[in-house]
C-alpha positions in Angstrom: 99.3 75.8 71.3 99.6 72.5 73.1 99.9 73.5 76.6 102.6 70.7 77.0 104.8 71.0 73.3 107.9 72.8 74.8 108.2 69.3 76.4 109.3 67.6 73.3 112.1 70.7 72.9 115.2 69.7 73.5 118.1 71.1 75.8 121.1 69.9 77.2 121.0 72.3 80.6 119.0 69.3 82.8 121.0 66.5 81.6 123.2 66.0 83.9 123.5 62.4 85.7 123.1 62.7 89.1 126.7 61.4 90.2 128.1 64.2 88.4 125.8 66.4 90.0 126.2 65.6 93.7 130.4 65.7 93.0 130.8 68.6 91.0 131.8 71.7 93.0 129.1 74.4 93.2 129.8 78.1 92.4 130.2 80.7 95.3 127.2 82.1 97.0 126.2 85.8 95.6 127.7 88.0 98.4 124.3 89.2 100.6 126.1 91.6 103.3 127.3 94.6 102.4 130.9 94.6 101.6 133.3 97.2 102.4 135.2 99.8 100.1 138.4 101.2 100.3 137.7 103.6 102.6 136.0 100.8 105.3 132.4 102.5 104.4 129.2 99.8 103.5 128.6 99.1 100.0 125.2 98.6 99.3 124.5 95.2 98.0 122.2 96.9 95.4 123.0 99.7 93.3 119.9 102.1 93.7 119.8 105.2 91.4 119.7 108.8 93.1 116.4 109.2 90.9 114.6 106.6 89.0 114.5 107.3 85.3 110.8 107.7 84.1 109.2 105.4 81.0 107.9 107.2 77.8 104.3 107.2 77.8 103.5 103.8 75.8 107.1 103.0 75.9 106.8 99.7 74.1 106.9 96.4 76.6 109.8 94.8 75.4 109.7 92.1 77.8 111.6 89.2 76.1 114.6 91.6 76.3 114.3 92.0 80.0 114.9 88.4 80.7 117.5 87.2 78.6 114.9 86.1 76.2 117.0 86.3 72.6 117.9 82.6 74.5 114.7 80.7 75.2 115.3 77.1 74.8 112.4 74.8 76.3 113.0 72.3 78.8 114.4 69.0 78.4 112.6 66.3 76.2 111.2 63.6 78.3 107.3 63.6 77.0 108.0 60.1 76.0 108.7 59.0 79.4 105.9 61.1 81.1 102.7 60.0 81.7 100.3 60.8 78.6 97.8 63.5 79.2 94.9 65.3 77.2 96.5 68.5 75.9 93.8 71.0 76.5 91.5 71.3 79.8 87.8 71.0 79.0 86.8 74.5 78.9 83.1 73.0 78.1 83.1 72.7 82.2 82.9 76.4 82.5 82.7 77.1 85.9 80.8 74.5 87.0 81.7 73.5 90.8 84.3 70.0 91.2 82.6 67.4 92.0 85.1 64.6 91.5 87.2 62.8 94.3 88.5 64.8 96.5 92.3 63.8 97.9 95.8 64.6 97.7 96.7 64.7 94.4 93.5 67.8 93.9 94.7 68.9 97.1 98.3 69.6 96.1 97.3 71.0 92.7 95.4 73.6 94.2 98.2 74.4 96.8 100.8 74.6 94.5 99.0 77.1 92.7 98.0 79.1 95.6 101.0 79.0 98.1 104.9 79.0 96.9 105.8 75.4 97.4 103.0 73.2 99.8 104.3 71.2 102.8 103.2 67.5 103.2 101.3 68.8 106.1 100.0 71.4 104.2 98.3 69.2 101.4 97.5 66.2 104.1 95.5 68.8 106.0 94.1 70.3 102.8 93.2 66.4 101.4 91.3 65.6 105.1 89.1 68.8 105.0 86.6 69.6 101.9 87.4 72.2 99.2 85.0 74.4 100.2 86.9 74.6 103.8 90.3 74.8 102.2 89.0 77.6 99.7 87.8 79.2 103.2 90.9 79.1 104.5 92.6 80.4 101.4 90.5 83.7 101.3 90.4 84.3 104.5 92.2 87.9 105.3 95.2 87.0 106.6 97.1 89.2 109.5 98.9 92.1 109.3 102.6 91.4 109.4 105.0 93.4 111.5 107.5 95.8 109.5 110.9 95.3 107.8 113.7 95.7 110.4 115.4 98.4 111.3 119.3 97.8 110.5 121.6 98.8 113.2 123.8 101.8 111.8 123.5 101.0 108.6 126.3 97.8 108.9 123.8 95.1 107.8 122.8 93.9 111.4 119.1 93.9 112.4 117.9 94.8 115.7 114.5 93.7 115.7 112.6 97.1 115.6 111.2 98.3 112.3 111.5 101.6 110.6 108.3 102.1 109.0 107.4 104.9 111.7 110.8 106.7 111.0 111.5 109.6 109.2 112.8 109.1 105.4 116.5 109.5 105.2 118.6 109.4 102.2 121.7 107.6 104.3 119.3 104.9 105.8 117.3 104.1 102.5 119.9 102.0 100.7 119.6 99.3 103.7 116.2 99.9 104.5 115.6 98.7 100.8 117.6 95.9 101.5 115.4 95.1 104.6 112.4 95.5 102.7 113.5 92.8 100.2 114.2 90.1 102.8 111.2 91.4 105.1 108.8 90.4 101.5 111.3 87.1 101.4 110.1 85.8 104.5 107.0 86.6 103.7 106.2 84.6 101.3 108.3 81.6 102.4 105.7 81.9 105.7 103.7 79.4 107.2 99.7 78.8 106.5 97.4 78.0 103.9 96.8 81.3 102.4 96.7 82.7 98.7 97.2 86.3 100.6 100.9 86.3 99.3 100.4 85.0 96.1 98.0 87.4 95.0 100.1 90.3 96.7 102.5 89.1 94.1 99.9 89.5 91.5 99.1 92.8 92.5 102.6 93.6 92.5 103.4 92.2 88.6 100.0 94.5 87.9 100.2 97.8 89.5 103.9 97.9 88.6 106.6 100.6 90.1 110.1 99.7 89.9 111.8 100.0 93.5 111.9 103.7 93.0 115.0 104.6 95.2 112.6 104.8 98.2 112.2 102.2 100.6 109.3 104.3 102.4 107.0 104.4 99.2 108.0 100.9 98.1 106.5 99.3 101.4 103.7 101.6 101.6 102.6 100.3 98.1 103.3 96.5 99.4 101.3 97.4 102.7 98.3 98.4 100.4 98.7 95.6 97.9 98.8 92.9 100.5 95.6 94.5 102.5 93.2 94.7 99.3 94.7 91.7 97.5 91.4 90.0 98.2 89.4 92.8 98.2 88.4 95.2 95.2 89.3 95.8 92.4 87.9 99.0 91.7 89.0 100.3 95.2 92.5 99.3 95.0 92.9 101.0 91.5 91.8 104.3 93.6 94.5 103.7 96.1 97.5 102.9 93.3 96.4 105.7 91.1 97.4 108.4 93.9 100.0 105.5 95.7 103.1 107.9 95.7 105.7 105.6 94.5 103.0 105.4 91.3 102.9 108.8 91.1 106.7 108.8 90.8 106.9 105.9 88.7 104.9 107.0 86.0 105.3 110.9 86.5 101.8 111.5 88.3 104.1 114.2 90.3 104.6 115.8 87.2 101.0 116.0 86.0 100.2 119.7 86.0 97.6 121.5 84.1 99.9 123.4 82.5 101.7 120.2 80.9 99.8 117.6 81.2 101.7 114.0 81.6 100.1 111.0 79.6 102.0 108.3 81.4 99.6 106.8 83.8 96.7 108.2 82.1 98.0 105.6 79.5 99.2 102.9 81.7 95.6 103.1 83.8 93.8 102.0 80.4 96.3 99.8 78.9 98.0 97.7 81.4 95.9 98.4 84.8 92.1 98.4 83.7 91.0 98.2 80.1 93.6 96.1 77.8 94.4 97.8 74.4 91.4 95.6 72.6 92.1 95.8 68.6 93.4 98.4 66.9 90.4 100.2 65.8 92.8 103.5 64.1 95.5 105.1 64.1 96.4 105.1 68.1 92.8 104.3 68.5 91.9 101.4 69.9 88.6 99.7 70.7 88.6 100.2 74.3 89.7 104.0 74.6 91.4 106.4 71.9 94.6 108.6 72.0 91.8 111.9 73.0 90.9 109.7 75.7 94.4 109.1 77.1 94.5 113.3 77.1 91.5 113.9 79.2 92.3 111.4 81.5 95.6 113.0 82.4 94.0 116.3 82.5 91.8 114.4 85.0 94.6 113.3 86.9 96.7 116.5 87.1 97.6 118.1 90.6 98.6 115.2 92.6 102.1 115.4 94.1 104.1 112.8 96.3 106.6 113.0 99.3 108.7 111.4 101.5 106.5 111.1 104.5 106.8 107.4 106.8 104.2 105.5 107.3 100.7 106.7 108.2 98.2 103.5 109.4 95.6 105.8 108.6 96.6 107.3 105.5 95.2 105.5 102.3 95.7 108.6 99.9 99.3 109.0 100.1 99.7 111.7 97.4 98.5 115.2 98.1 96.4 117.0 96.1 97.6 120.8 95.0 94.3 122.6 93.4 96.5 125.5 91.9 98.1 122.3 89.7 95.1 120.7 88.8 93.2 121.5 85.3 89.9 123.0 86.0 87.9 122.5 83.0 85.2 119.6 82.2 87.1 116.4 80.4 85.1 115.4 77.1 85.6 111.3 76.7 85.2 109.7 73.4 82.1 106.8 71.9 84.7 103.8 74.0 83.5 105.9 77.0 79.6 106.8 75.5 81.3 110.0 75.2 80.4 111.0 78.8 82.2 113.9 80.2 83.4 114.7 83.4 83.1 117.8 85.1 85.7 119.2 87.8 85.8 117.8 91.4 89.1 118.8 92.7 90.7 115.6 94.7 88.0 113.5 94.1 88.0 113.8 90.4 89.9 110.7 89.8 87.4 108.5 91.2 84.6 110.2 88.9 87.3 108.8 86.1 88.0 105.2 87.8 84.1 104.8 87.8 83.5 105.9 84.4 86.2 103.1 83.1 85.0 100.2 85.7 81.6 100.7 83.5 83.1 99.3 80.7 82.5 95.2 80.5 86.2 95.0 78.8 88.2 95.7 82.5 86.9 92.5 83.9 87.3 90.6 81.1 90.9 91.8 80.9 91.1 91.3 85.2 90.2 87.5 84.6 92.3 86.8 81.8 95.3 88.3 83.9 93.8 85.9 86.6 93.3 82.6 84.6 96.8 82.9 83.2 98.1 83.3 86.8 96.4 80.4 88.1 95.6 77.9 85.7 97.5 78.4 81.8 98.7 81.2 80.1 96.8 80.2 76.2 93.3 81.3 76.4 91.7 79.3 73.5 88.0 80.1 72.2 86.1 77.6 74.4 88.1 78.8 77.5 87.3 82.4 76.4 83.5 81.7 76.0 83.1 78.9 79.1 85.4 80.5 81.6 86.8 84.0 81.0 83.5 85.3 80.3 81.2 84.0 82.9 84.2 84.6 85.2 83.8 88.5 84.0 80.0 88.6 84.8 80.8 87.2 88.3 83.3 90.2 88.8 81.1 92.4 87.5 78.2 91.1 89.5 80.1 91.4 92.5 81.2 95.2 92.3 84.4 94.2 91.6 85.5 91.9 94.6 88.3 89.8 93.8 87.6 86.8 96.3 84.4 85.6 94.5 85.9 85.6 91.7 88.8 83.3 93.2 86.8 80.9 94.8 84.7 80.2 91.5 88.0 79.8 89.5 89.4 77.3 92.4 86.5 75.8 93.0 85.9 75.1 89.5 86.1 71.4 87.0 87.8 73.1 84.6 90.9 74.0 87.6 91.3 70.4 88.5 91.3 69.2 84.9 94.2 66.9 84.3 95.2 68.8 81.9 95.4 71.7 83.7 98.2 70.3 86.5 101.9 70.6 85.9 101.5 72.6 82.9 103.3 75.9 84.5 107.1 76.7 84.1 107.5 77.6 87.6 108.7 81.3 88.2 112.3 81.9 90.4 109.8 82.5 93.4 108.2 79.1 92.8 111.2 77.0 92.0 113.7 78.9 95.3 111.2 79.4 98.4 109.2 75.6 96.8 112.6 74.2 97.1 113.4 75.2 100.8 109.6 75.2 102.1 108.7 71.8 100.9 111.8 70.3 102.3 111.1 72.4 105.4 114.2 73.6 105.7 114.6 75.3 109.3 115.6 79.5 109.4 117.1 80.9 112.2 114.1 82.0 115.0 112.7 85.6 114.2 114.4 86.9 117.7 117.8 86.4 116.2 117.1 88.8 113.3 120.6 89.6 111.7 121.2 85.6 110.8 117.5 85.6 109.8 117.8 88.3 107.2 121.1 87.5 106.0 120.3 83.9 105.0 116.6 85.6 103.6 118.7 87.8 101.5 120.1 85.0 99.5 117.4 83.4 98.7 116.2 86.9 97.6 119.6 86.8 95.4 118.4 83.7 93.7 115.2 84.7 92.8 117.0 87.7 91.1 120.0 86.5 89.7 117.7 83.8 87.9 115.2 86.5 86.5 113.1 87.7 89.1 114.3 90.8 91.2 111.3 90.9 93.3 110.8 94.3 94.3 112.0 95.6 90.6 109.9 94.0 87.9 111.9 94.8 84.3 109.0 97.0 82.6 105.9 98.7 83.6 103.7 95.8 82.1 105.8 93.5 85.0 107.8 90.3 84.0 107.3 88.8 80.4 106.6 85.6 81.3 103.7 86.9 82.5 102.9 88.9 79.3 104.8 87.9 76.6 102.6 85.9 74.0 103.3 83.1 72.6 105.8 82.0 75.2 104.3 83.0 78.3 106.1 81.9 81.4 108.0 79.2 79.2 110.3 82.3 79.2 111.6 81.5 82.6 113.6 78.1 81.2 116.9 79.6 79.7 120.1 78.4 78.8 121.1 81.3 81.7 118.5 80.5 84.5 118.5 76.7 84.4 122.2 76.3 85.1 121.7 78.7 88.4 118.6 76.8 89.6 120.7 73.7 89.6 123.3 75.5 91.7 120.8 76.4 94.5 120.2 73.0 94.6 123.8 71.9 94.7 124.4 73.7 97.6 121.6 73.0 99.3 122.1 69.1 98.8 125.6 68.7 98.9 125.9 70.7 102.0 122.3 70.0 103.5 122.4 73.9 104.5 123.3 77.4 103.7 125.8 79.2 105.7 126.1 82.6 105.3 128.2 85.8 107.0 126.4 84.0 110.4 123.4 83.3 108.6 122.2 79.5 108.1 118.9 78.2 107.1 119.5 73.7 106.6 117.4 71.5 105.7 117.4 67.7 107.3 116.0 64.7 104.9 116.0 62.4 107.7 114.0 64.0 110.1 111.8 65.0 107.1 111.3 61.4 106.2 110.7 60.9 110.2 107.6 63.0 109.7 106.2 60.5 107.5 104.0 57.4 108.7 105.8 55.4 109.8 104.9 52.2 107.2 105.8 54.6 104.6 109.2 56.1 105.9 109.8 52.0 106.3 108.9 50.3 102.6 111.0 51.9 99.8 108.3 51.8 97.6 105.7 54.1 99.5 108.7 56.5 100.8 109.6 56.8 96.6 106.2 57.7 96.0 105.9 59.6 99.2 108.4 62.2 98.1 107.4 62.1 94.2 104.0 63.1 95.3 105.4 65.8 97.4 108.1 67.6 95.1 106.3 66.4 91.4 103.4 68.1 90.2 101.9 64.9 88.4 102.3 60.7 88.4 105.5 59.8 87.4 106.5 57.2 84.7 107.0 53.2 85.8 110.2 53.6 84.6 111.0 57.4 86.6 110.0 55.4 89.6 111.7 52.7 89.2 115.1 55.1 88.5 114.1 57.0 91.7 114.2 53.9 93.5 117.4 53.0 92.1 119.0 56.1 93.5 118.1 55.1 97.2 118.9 51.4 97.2 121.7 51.9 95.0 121.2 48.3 93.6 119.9 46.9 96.9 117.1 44.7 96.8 114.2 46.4 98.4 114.1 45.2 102.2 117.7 46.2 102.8 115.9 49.7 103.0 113.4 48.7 105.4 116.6 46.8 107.4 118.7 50.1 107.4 116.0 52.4 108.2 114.7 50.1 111.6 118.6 50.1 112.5 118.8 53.7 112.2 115.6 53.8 114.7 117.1 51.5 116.9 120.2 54.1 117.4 119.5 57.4 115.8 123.2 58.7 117.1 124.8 56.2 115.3 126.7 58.6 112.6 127.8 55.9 110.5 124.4 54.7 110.3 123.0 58.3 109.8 125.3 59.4 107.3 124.5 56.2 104.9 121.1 56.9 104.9 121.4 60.4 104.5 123.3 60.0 101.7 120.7 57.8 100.4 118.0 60.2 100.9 120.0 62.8 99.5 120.3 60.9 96.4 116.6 60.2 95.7 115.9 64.1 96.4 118.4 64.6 93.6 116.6 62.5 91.1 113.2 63.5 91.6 114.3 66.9 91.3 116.4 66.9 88.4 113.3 65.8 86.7 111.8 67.8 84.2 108.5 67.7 85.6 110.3 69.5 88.9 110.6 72.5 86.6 106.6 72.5 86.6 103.7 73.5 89.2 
């Protein structure tokens, strides 16, 4: 597949012109606070089911389904306009280290793929350092963040304390979910250059459990995703296999000797460790067979969860009952060089996790997930043979730790290949928080917490309503786009989700804020462009550039240029910009003087962002 042919595709949701844009009247906000029913009591802003409903064992991973995918037009046609590029990286490269020039444009490529959105600041401190510094900084651990607030009386006001420590309560847990999703928001719209939260998000779309009705189990499983997500592999499938919002996801709590449950025995080989492989017979595949599925649950049985709060030392979480475990040795087929395990009580899961991290096929199925994630989602031969591979013995080579692995990958030719840039639909959680981090937009201060979280829990709305509900991924194999062969993560450009994108923008521009039930997060292009050098914030050619740089993933056009220019001067010749902008220096409280160039800015903003190429990191 050429990695850039849904280009050429045609579709009339980005078309607008940029008049009709800025003039036609957005749609209402999604409601974020809870509203009241009849009888004055909270509604809660997300229906949460008494018990969550537990998935077949191999339930099939119908994943274009779960996002609107019997739609999925491509992107608007403008190949002809864009700058012509190679359509495959060299995978010949392998992993041999970048040596090429080292600037912005590398710079910004590697932040986009590693942070949600990059600042100016961000990828002018990456472009003045080295790579190896920035890849430093990258994988360093980052800190431990304080908890999801606690909400005062359940009335969707946040006091600042958190209620991790707190006993679980049915009549808190609605809101406490609630906190939870804007506590992950303003996570990963934080500051620093750190891949910590995107690969939390990877361990999240891999190790999937739905929100399970359970606020306490959902933000223990976070808590543990985001301390190992760039540690080991092997480890953190120990702490997920007994995680109890896994073992209630996929009926581990169920798993008794005397009926034993296949669902994560299944899910541990297929989607969390081994990959299917071909189809070797029936329900046999080459990487394990249907016996081995039944002797790994038989391994599994006697783990059991609850609803305890948060323990800094527990990193178990389910408890083991003996009397429910099955006793007898577990005989494992040729996949597995028919080894057998004998019984070990609570420690008889890791005698299984070891026997299947043995196998070369789980980190070649780890780096596949990892290469699609970071650089493209179609793995041709030569990527398979010069990157995947190599990338697999490094894994292997390094007991499973994750970070080597990332810094070969990042560090790599084949990464900055120019064919490898802009060639990602971005995800909702790349097109929202990019959007409001890149143009810095200011939140209210963490010690006013209620406006904080409000505003934090649209955003979160967005994310969901245009196909990614963060803390509830559709199926146990995570989001499609992230799965879904041939499409990949072109399945997040629908005839649905592109109209809503443009209205986050519309409200954003047209108002140059959010305001919400006391909530407000803004955003102010002038002092943005203030931030720039000065001779660039001045000449309306480097300030065009400035902000293509900063909001495009590649070089535009001559022509996409000159139309972004055209926007600000609005048929000016070229100095009146530099005249206006000095004036506005000269008297910064002149409104008049503000609001004309405000609306100028606001109008090359809107330009370079209804670009296709906006669509892609």
């Amino acid at each position: 597949m050429n990695r850039r042919e849904f280009l050429r595709k045609h579709t009339a949701v980005l078309t607008a012109p940029p008049a009709a844009f800025l003039e036609e009247p957005p749609t209402p906000l999604p409601a974020v606070n809870p509203p009241a029913n009849s009888s004055g009591d909270p509604v809660p802003p997300f229906r949460l089911p008494a018990a969550m409903p537990r998935r077949k064992a191999g339930a099939a991973r119908q994943g274009a389904k779960g996002l609107n995918a019997a739609l999925t037009p491509q992107l608007q046609a403008l190949a002809a306009e864009s700058q012509p590029r190679p359509a495959a990286a060299n995978a010949m490269s392998g992993l041999a280290p970048y040596t090429g020039a080292w600037g912005p444009a590398p710079a910004a490529h590697l932040l986009r793929r590693c942070l949600f959105g990059p600042t100016r600041a961000e990828i002018d401190g990456a472009a003045g350092s080295s790579l190896s510094a920035v890849l430093d900084q990258l994988l360093a651990p980052a800190p431990t963040p304080f908890g999801p607030l606690t909400s005062e009386q359940g009335q969707g006001s946040w006091v600042g304390g958190t209620w991790i420590h707190d006993s679980f309560s049915w009549q808190t847990n609605v809101h406490r979910t609630y906190s939870l999703q804007m506590w992950w928001t303003g996570l990963l719209l934080g500051p620093g250059v750190s891949v910590t939260e995107r690969m939390t998000l990877f361990w999240h779309n891999h190790f999937v459990t739905d929100d399970i009705a359970n606020a306490h189990q959902s933000y223990n499983r976070l808590r543990k995703l985001r301390a190992g997500a760039l540690g080991n592999f092997r480890t953190l499938t120990e702490q997920m296999t007994i995680d109890e919002a896994m073992l209630w996801y996929l009926s581990g709590a169920q798993n008794v000797a005397s009926a034993p449950n296949e669902n994560y025995a299944r899910e541990l080989m297929e989607l969390f460790t081994l990959g299917k492989g071909p189809l070797a017979g029936a329900g046999n595949y080459t990487t394990y067979t249907e016996d081995d599925v039944k002797a790994a649950a038989r391994v599994l049985t006697g783990w059991e969860a609850s609803n305890r709060s948060y323990d800094p030392a527990d990193q178990s979480s389910g408890v083991f009952r003996p009397e429910r475990h099955d006793q007898t040795t577990k005989q494992f087929s040729a996949a597995f060089q028919n080894r057998r395990i004998a019984p070990n009580g609570a420690q008889e899961y890791k005698n299984l996790i070891a026997m299947i991290f043995e196998q070369p096929a789980v980190a070649l199925f780890l780096c596949r997930k990892l290469y699609r994630w970071f650089v493209y989602y179609n793995i041709d031969e030569a990527t398979e043979y010069q990157v995947i591979r190599p990338l697999a013995e490094l894994l292997r080579a390094s007991n499973y730790e994750v970070a080597p692995v990332l810094r070969a990958l990042l560090g790599s030719a084949h990464f900055y290949d120019v064919a490898s840039r802009g060639c990602l639909v971005k995800s909702p959680a790349d097109y929202h928080l990019g959007l409001f981090r890149q143009l810095e937009a200011v939140f209210p201060p963490v010690h006013q917490p209620t406006p904080r979280y409000r505003i934090l829990g649209v955003i979160y709305n967005q994310m969901k309503d245009t196909g990614q509900d963060l803390l509830s991924p559709p199926v146990v194999a995570g989001w499609p786009a992230y799965y879904q062969a041939p499409q990949y993560n072109e399945l997040w450009a629908t005839f649905t989700t592109l109209p809503l994108r443009q209205d986050a923008r519309r409200h954003l521009f047209q108002d140059q804020a959010y305001h919400w039930n006391g909530g407000s997060v803004s955003i102010d292009l002038l002092a943005l462009t203030r931030r720039l050098p000065p001779a660039t914030a001045a000449n309306v050619n480097l300030l065009v550039d400035a902000y293509a740089r900063l909001l495009l993933p590649a070089e535009p056009a001559p022509e996409r240029r000159r139309l972004f220019k055209e926007a600000l001067l609005d048929n000016l010749p070229d100095l009146e910009w530099t005249i206006q902008w000095n004036e506005y220096l000269a008297a910064p409280s002149n409104t008049t003087r503000r609001q004309a160039l405000l609306g100028q800015l606001i109008r090359l903003v809107t330009v370079i962002t209804d670009e296709v190429e906006y669509q892609l990191y």
